[in-house]
C-alpha positions in Angstrom: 215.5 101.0 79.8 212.9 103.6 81.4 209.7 102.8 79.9 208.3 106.1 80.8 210.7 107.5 78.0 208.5 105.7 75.1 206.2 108.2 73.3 205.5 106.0 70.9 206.1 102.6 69.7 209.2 103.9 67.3 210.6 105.3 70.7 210.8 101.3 71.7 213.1 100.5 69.0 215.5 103.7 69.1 215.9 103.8 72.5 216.6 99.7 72.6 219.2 100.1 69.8 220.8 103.1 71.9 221.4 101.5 74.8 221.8 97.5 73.8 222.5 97.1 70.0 224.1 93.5 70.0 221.9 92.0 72.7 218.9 89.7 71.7 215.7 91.5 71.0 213.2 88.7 70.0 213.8 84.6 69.5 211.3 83.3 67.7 212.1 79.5 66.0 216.0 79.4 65.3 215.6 83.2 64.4 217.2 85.8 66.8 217.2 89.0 66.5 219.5 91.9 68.4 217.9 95.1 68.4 220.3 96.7 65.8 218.9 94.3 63.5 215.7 94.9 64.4 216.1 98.7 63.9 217.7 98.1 60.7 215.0 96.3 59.7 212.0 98.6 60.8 214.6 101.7 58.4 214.4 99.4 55.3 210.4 98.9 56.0 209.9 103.0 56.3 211.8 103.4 53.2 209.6 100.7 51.2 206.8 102.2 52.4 207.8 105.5 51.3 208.3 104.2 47.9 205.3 102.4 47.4 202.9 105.4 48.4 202.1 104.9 51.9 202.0 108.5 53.5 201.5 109.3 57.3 198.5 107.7 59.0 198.0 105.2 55.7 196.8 102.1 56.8 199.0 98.9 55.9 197.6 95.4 56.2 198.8 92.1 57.7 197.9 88.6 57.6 199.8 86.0 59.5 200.4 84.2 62.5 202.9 85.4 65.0 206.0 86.7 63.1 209.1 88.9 63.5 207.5 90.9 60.1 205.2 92.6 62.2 207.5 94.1 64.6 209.3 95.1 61.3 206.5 96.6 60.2 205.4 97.8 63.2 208.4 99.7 63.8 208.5 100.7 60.6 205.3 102.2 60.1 205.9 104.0 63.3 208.9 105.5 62.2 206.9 106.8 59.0 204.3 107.5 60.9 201.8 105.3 59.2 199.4 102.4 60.9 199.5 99.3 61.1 196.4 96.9 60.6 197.1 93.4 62.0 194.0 91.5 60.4 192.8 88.0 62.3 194.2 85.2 60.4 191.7 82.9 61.2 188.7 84.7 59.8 187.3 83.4 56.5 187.9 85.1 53.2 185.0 87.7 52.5 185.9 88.6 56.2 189.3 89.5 55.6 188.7 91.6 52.8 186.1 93.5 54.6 188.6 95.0 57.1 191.7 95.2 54.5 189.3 97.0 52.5 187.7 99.4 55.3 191.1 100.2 56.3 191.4 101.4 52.9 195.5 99.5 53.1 197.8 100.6 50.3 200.1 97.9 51.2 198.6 93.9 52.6 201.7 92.2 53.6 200.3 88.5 53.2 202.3 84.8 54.1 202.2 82.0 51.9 200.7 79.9 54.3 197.1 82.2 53.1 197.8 81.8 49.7 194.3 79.9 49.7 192.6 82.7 51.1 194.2 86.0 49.1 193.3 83.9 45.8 189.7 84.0 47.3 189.5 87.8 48.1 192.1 89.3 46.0 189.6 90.2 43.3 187.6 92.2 45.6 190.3 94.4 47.5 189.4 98.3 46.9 192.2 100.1 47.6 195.3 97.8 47.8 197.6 98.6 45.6 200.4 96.4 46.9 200.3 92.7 48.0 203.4 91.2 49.3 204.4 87.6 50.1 206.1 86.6 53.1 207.3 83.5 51.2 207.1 82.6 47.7 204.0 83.5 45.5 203.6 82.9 41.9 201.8 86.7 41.6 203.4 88.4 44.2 206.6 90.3 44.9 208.5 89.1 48.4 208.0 90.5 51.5 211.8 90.3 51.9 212.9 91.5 48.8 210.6 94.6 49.1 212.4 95.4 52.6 215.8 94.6 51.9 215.8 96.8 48.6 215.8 99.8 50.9 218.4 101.5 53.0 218.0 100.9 56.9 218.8 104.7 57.3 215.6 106.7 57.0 214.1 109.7 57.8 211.5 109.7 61.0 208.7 111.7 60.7 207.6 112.8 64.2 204.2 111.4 65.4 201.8 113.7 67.4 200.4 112.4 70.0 196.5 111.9 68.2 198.1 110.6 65.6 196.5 106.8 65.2 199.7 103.9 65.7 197.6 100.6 65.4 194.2 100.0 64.3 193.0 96.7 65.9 189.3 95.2 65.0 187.0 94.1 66.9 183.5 92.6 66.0 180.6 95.0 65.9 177.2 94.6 67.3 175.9 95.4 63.5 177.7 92.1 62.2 180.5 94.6 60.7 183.8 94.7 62.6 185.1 98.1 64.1 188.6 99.5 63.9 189.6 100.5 67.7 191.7 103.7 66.6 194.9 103.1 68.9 197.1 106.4 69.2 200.7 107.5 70.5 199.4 108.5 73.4 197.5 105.8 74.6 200.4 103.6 74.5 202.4 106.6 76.6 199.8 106.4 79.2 199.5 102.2 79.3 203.9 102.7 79.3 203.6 104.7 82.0 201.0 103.4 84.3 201.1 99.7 84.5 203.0 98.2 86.6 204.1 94.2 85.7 207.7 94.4 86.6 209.6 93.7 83.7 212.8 95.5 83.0 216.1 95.0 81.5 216.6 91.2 82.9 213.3 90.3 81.8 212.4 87.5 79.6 208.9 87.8 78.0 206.6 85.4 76.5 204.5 86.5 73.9 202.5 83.7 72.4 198.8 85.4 72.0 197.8 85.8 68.6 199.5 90.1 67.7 195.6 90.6 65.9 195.2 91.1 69.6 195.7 93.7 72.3 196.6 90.9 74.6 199.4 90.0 71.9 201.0 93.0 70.0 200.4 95.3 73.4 201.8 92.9 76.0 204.8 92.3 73.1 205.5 95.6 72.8 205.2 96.7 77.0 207.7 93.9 76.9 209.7 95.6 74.5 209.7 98.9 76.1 210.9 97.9 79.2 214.0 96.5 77.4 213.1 92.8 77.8 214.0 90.2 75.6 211.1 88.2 73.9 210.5 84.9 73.2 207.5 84.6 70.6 205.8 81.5 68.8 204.1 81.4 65.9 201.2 79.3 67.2 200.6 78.4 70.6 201.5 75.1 71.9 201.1 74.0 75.4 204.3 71.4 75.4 206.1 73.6 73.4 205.1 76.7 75.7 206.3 74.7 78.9 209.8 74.1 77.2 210.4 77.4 76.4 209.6 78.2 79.2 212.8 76.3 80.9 215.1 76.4 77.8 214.7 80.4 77.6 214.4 81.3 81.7 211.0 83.0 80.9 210.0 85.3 83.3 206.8 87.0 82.3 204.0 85.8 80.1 200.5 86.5 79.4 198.0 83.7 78.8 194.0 83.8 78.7 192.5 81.3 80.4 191.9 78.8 78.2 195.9 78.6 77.6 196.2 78.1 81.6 193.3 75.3 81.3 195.1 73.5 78.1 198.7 73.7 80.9 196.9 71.7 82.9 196.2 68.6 81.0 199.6 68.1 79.2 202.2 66.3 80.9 205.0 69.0 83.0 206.9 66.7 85.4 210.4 67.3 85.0 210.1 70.6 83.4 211.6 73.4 85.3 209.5 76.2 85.7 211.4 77.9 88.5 211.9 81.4 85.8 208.4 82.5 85.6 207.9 85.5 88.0 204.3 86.6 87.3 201.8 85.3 85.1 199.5 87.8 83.6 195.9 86.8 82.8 192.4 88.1 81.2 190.5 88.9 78.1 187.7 86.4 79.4 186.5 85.1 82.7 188.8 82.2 84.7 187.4 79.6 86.8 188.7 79.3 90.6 189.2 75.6 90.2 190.9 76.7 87.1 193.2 79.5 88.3 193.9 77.9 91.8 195.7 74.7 89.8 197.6 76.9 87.5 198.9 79.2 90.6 199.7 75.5 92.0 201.7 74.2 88.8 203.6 77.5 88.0 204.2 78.1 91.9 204.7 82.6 90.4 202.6 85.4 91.5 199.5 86.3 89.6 197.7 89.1 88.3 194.3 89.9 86.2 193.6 92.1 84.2 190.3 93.5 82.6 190.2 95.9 79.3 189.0 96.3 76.0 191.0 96.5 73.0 188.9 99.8 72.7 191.2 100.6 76.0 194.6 100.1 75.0 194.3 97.1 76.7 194.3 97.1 80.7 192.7 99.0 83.2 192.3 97.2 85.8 194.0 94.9 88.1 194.2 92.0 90.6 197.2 92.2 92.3 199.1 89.1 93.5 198.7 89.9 97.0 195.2 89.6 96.6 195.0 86.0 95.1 194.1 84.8 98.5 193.0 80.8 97.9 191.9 79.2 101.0 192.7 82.8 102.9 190.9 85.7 104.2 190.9 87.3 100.9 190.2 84.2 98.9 186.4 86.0 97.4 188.8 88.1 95.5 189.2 85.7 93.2 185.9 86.7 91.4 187.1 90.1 91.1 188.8 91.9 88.0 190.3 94.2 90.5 190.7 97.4 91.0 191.2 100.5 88.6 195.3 101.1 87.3 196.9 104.2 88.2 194.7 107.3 86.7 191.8 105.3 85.1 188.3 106.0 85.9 185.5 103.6 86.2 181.3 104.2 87.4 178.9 101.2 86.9 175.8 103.3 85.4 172.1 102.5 84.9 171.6 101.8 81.5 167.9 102.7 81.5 168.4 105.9 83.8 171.6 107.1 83.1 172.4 107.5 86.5 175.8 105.9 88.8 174.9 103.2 90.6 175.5 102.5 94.3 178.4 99.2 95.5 176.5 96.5 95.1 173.9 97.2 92.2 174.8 96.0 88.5 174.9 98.2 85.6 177.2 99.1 82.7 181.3 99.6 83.1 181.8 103.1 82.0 185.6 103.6 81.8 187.2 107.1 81.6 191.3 106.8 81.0 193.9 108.5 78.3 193.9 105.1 77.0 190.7 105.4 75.5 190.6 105.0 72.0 190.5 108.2 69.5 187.6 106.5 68.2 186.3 103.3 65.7 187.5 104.1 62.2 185.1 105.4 59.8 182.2 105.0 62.6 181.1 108.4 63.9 177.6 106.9 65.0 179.6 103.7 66.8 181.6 105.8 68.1 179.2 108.2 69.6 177.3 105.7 71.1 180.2 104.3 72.4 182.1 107.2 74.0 179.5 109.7 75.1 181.4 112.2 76.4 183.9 113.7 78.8 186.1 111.0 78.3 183.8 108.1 79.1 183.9 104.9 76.5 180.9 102.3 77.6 182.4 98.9 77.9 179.2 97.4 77.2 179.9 94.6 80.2 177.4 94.3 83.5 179.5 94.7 86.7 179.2 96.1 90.2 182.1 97.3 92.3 182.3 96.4 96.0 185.5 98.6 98.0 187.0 99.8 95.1 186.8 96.6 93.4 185.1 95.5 90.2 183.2 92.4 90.1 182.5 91.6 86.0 178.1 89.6 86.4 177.2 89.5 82.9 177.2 91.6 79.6 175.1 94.5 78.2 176.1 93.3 74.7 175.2 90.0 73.2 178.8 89.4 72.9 180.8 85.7 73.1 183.2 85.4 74.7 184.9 81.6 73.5 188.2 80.9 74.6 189.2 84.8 74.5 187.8 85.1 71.2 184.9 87.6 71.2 182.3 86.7 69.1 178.9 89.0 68.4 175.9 86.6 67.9 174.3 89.7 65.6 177.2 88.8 63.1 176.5 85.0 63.3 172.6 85.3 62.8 173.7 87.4 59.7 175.6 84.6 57.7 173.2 81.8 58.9 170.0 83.6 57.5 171.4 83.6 54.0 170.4 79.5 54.4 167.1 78.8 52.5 166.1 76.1 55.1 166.6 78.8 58.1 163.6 80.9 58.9 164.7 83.0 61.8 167.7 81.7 63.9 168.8 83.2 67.4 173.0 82.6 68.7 173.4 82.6 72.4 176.8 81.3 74.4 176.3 78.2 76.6 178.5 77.2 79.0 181.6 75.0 77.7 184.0 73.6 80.0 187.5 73.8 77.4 186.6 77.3 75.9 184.3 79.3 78.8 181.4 79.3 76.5 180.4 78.5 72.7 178.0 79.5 70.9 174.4 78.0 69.8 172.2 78.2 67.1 168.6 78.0 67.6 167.1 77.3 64.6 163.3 77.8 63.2 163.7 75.8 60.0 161.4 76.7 57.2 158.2 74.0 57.3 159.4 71.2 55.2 163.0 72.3 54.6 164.6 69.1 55.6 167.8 70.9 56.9 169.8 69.2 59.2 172.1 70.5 62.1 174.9 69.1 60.5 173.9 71.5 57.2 173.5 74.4 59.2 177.4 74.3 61.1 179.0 72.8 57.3 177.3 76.1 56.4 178.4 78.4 58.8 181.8 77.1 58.6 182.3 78.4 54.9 181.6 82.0 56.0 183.2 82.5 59.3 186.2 81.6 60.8 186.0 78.5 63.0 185.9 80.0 66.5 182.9 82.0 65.5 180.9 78.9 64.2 178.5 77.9 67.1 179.2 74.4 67.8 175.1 72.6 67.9 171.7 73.4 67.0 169.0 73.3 68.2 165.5 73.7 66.3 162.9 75.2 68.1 159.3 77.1 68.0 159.4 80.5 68.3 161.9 82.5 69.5 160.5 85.6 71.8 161.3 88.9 71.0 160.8 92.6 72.3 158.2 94.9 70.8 160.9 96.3 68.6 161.6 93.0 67.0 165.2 92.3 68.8 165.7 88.9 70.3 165.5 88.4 74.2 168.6 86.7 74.2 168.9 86.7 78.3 165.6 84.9 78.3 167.3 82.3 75.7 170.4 82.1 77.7 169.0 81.7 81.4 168.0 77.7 80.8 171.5 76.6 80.1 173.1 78.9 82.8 170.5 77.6 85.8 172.8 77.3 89.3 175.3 79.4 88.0 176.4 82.7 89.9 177.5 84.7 86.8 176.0 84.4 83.3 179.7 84.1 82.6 182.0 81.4 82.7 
C-alpha cells in the first residue's frame, strides 16, 4: 500500500479495502476486524451521521478508552467530511464538558464504563443534541444500533485540503484547553515525509491513549501503510510483552514511562525477536533508561519530538545514531534532527532574533504540518503561529550540527509521564479552596513519571488546612495525572512586577545537579 497515495484519513480505509478486503485490519481483545468490515462500518457511521444532523466540518465527540469505535468513526466522519473530537477520558467531569461543549459536538459518542461521569455533565452540554452509548444505558440510544441502522454504502463528500480532520486538545496556558485544528493536508505531509518503515508485512502496536497524537496518529500512519494493528484498551506492561510474541509485533510507539514500567515486570521467556523499531517521545527519556530498554528489546530505535499542534513529529533520532558506549553516544540527549521539509530556528524570546549553535532560546517550527490553527482561539493562535509559517513550540532548546538539543521550557508546562499538564490550570482549581491564599505548581523531578507536580501553598492565617485537604481537593476537579502529588506550605512566593509567578526560581532548588530542567 503506497502511503503517499493517502490525502486524507478516508483515503486509508478505501485504498486498504481495494487492495486487501479479507485480510486483518485491527485485533483488538477477541475482536478482529478485516478492512471490508472496517469500511463497512465507517459507510453505516457516515450515513448516521447524516441522519442525525452532522454536516461537513461538525464536530462529533468521543469518550473512551482505546476502541475499534473510533476508527469507525474516524473513518466515518472522514468520509462525510466531518471531525472528529477524541476527548481525554481521564479528565474529570466539568472538564469534559468544557471541550465537548467548545467543540460545539452535535453527536458525543460515550461508553458505559463513563456512565458516572455523563450523569455528572450531561445537564450542562450546549450544543449536543445526540448522546450515544457504546454499551447499555438506561437514557441513551446504542452506539451500535445507531450504526448498524444505516446502509454501509454512502456517499463521500470530497475533503479539501484546509478542511479540519481531527481536533485534538491540549491544555492552554490560560487554564482553558485548546483545540489543535488538524487538517487533510497535514496528515498528507506527515504520510509522506516520515520515514518508520512499516508497510504491508507490518504489525503495529498501538497502545497510547487515541486522545493523543502519539495514539490516533501513529494508529493511523500504521494504517496507511497497510499494516495490521494490534490495539489495547488500556496499557499493560505484561499484557503488552505478550502481545508482543503472540501477534509478531513489529512496530510500536511507547513514551518513556511505558519503556521504564518494561523494565520492572518479569520478560524471561518471552520472545521478542518481532519488534523491528521502537518509536519513542512526547517527554524526555533518561540514558540509563533508554540504554536498558535498547538492551531488553535488542530493535533499533528512534525519537521523535513534536507537538500535537504539529501533526505529531518533526524531528528525529535515527537508529544509527543511538550510539551507547560509542563515538556518537552524546546523541543520546538529542531529539535529532529536523524530518524531511520541516523547518526549525531556536529564537530569542526577548529579541526576536535567531540564535547562534549553542545558545538557548525558543523552538520555532515552520512545516505543512502545522496546525490550521486552535479552534475558536484567534488571539492563541496568533500568538502562537506568528507568521510565515512559523508555530512557537514554547520549549527552550539549542541545536548543535543540525541537531536539536531540548534544555528546558518557555512555558510553565508539565510534562508527567507524557501527560502535559499547565500549572496555570492547576493554580486555578486550587484557589477556589477557602484555606488557600495564593498557591504556585511547579514539576519536581519523579523517578516513575519524569516529573510531578507540586503545590506550594500560602494557607490563609489560621485556616487549619492540611496537605492531605488540599490533593482530596484537587482530586475532585481534575483528572488524576494533573493533581500535584505533595504540598508544601510556604511564605511568600516571589513574583515579577506584573504579578506572574517566577516559577524557574521555584523550580531551580529541587532540580540542583541536574543538566536539564527536564527529566
Amino acid at each position: 500500500m503506497d502511503i503517499r497515495e493517502v490525502t486524507s484519513v478516508a483515503d486509508i480505509i478505501l485504498t486498504g479495502v481495494a487492495e486487501k478486503p479479507d485480510a486483518e485490519m485491527l485485533v483488538i481483545g477477541d475482536e478482529r476486524i478485516t478492512w471490508a468490515e472496517m469500511r463497512d462500518r465507517a459507510g453505516q457511521v457516515a450515513n448516521a451521521l447524516r441522519a442525525s444532523g452532522v454536516g461537513p466540518q461538525e464536530r462529533i465527540a468521543y469518550i473512551d478508552k482505546n476502541g475499534a469505535e473510533y476508527f469507525e468513526l474516524a473513518f466515518g466522519c472522514s468520509l462525510a467530511n466531518s471531525v472528529t473530537v477524541a476527548v481525554n477520558w481521564r479528565l474529570a467531569p466539568p472538564e469534559m464538558v468544557y471541550i465537548v461543549n467548545d467543540a460545539q459536538a452535535k453527536v458525543l459518542v460515550i461508553h458505559e464504563e463513563f456512565a458516572e461521569q455523563l450523569a455528572a455533565f450531561e445537564a450542562d452540554l450546549t450544543h449536543t443534541e445526540t448522546i450515544l452509548v457504546i454499551g447499555d444505558h438506561d437514557n441513551h440510544g446504542s452506539y451500535a444500533e445507531w450504526r448498524d441502522a444505516q446502509s454501509p454504502d454512502c456517499e463521500i463528500t470530497p475533503p479539501g485540503g484546509g478542511d479540519v480532520s481531527m481536533q485534538l486538545y491540549t491544555s492552554g496556558t490560560t487554564g482553558l484547553p485548546k483545540g489543535a485544528q488538524l487538517t487533510n493536508d497535514n496528515f498528507k505531509t506527515l504520510f509522506q515525509i516520515v520515514e518508520w518503515q512499516m508497510d504491508d508485512d507490518s504489525v503495529n502496536m498501538a497502545v497510547m491513549p487515541l486522545f493523543h497524537i502519539a495514539g490516533s496518529g501513529w494508529a493511523l500512519f500504521g494504517m496507511g501503510c497497510g499494516a495490521r494493528t494490534i490495539m489495547t484498551r488500556e496499557f499493560d506492561p505484561v499484557a503488552a510483552l505478550q502481545l508482543i510474541e503472540s501477534e509478531s509485533i513489529t512496530h510500536a510507539i511507547f513514551v518513556p514511562a511505558i519503556l521504564q514500567f518494561f523494565l520492572m515486570v518479569p520478560s524471561d521467556g518471552v520472545d521478542l525477536s518481532s519488534i523491528e523499531l521502537i518509536v519513542y517521545g512526547a517527554s524526555p527519556i533518561t540514558q540509563d533508561v533508554l540504554v536498558k530498554a535498547m538492551e531488553m528489546f535488542g530493535c533499533q530505535f528512534m525519537q521523535v519530538y513534536g507537538l500535537t499542534e504539529t501533526t505529531g513529529a518533526v524531528t528525529q533520532l535515527d537508529p544509527e545514531d543511538h550510539d551507547p558506549g560509542g563515538p556518537r553516544e552524546h546523541l543520546l540527549r538529542s531529539a535529532g534532527k529536523p524530518i524531511a521539509s520541516v523547518e526549525l530556528k531556536i529564537v530569542d524570546t526577548d529579541t526576536g532574533a535567531t540564535l547562534p549553535d549553542g545558545e538557548v532560546g525558543e523552538v520555532w517550527i515552520r512545516s505543512l504540518q502545522n496546525m490550521k490553527g486552535y479552534w475558536n482561539m484567534p488571539e492563541e493562535t496568533a500568538s502562537s503561529m506568528p507568521g510565515d509559517g512559523w508555530f512557537r513550540s514554547g520549549d527552550a532548546a539549542y541545536m548543535e550540527d543540525g541537531f536539536l538539543y531540548i534544555h528546558d521550557r518557555v512555558k510553565d508546562m508539565i510534562i508527567s509521564g507524557g501527560e502535559n499538564v499547565y500549572p496555570a490550570e492547576v493554580e486555578n482549581a486550587l484557589m477556589a479552596h477557602e484555606g488557600i491564599a495564593d498557591v504556585a505548581v511547579i514539576g519536581v523531578p519523579d523517578d516513575k513519571w519524569g516529573e510531578v507536580g507540586k503545590a506550594l501553598v500560602i494557607p490563609v492565617p489560621d485556616g487549619g488546612v492540611t496537605g492531605d485537604e488540599i490533593l482530596a481537593f484537587a482530586k475532585e476537579r481534575l483528572a488524576g495525572f494533573k493533581c500535584p502529588k505533595t504540598v508544601e506550605f510556604v511564605e511568600a512566593i516571589p513574583r515579577n512586577p506584573s504579578g506572574k509567578i517566577l516559577k524557574r526560581e521555584l523550580r531551580d532548588p529541587y532540580w540542583l545537579g541536574r543538566d536539564r530542567k527536564v527529566n
